[in-house]
N, C-alpha and C positions, 0 to 999 in steps of 0.2 A: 155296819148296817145303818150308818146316820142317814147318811143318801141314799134317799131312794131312788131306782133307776133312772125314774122321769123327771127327774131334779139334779142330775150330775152334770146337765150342761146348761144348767143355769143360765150363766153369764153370756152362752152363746140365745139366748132367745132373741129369735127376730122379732118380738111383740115387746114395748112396755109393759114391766109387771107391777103391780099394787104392791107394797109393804104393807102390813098393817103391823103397828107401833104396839107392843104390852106393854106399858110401864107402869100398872099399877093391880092390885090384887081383883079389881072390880072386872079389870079389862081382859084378865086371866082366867077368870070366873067365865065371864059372857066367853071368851073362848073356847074355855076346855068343855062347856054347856053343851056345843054346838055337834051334831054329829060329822061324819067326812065331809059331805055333800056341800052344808051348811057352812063349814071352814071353807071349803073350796071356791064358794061362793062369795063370802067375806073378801078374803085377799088369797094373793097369788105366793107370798113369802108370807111369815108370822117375826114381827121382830120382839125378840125376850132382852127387855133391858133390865139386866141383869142388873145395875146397880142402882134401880130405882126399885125393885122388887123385895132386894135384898131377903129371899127367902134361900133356905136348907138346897143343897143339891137333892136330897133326897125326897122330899116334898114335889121338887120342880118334876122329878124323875117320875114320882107319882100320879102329877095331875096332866103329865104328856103323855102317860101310857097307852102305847098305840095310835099315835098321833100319826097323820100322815102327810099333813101343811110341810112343804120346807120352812125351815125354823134360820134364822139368822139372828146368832150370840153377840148381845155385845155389852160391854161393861166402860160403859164412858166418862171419861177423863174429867176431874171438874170444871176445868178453864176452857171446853168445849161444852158446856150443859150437862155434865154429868153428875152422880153422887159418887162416886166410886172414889177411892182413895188414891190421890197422887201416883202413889207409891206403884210401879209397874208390874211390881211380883205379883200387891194385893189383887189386880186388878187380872192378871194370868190365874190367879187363884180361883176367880171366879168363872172364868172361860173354861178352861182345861179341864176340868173333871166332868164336863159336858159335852165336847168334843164329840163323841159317838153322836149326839141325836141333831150334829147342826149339821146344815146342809154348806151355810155361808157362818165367817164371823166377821167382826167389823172392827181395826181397831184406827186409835187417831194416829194419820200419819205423822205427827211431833212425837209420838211413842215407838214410831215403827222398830229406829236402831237400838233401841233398847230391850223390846220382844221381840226380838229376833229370833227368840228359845221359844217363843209361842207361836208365831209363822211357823217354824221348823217343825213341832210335833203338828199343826193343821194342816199342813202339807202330807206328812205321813200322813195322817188318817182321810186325807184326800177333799179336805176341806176349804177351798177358797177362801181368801183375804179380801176382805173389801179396806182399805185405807182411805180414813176418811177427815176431812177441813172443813171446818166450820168457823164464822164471822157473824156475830150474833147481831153488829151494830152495823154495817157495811157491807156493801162487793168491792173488792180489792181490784186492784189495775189488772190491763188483761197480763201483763209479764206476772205480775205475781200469781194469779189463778193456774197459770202456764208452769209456772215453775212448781207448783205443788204437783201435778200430773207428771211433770217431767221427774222429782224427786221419785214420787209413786213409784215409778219406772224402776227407781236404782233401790226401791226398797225391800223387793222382794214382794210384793204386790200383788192382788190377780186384776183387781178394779179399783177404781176411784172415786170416792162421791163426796160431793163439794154442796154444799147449804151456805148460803150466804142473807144476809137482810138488803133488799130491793128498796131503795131510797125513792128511784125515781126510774123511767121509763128506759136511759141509758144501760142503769146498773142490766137490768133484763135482757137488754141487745147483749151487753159482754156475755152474758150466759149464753145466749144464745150460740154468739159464735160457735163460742168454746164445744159446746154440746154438736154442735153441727159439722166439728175438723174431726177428722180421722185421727185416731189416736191408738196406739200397740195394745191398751188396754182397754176395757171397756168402760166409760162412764156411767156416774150417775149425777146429775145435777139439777139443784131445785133453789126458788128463793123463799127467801120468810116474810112476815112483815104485809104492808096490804095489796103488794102486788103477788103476794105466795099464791092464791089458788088460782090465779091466771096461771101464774108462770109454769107451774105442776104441770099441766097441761100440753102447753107450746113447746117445754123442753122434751117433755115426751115426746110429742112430734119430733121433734130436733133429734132426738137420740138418744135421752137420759134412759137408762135401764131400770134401775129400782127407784120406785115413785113411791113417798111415805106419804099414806094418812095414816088418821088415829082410829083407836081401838077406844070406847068408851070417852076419856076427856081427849081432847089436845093437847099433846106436851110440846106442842112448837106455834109460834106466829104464822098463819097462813095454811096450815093443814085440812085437808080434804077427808070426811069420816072415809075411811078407805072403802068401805061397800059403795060408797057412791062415785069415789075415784076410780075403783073398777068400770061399773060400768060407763065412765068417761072414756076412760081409756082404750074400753074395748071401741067406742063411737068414732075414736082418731083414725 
């Protein structure tokens, strides 16, 4: 029952959708506050980072109840911006017994061959993979950004979403490309940094699928409060 009907084809939407980011008990708060309508409104996904929350599965189980947002799990790597523990299991530890109420989960693609036991049961339960690269200092050349899509590919995969830090005007063109080729999987790609809330935008146009803002603070350089990146979005 994680997915709900009008959320199993997710990753086929032909519109940009809004992420809104949880990463912290204030942002879970003003979430679970909000009745359907008011979620609906908010954003199009709800992202629970799980390893910035660090709260009980049982708690989380409690303050979702009856939720009707698509929810996208994810428990991120440290050497990608996350708090979560190196460690693969600990980090399946947190995902997996959650499984039922997520629609998507997100893990880093430099982890992918290693959960490949946590692809395998989110697949049984009919839950998409997002694999996801991040470059907190940098965009990398266009072979390298290429190449992590193309890995994606052989990783067992459903999507791709690529965060990079936008230096300068070029860094944004390679995204752009990238966002703009046809690719087996579906993208998502955005920049940080002070060209972030331009680029949000443009790549959407271009083709990025899931667009993150924040829920209560910023947990990234360049993020858009997502109610407002919505109705941007919707304006494209």
């Amino acid at each position: 029952m994680a997915q709900l009907v009008s959320s199993k084809n997710l990753l086929f939407s032909s519109r940009p959708l809004a992420v809104g980011v949880i990463a912290d008990s204030a942002a879970l708060e003003h979430f679970t506050s909000l009745d359907a309508a008011g979620r609906s409104a908010l954003c199009d996904v709800a992202e629970l980072r799980l390893d910035q929350l660090q709260l009980p599965v049982v708690d989380l189980r409690a303050r979702l109840a009856g939720n009707e947002t698509p929810l996208l799990l994810t428990a991120r790597h440290p050497a990608e911006g996350g708090q979560a523990p190196e460690d693969p299991a600990a980090r399946a530890a947190m995902i997996e017994p959650l499984l039922d109420l997520a629609t998507l989960i997100d893990l880093e693609l430099r982890s992918a061959a290693q959960m490949q036991g946590t692809i395998a049961k989110a697949r049984a339960a009919g839950v998409p993979v997002v694999g996801s690269f991040h470059d907190f200092q940098a965009t990398p050349a266009e072979d390298v950004l290429r190449g992590a899509v193309n890995f994606a590919q052989q990783g067992g995969v459903d999507a791709v979403k690529i965060a990079t830090y936008l230096n300068t005007q070029d860094d944004l063109i390679r995204l752009m490309k990238l966002a703009g080729e046809t690719h087996r999987l579906r993208l998502s790609v955005m920049g940080m940094g002070p060209w972030g809330r331009v680029s949000r935008l443009v790549l959407a146009k271009c083709g990025s699928l899931l667009n993150y803002g924040f829920i209560g603070a910023s947990n990234a350089p360049g993020q858009w409060p997502v109610a407002r990146l919505k109705e941007l979005l919707a304006e494209l």
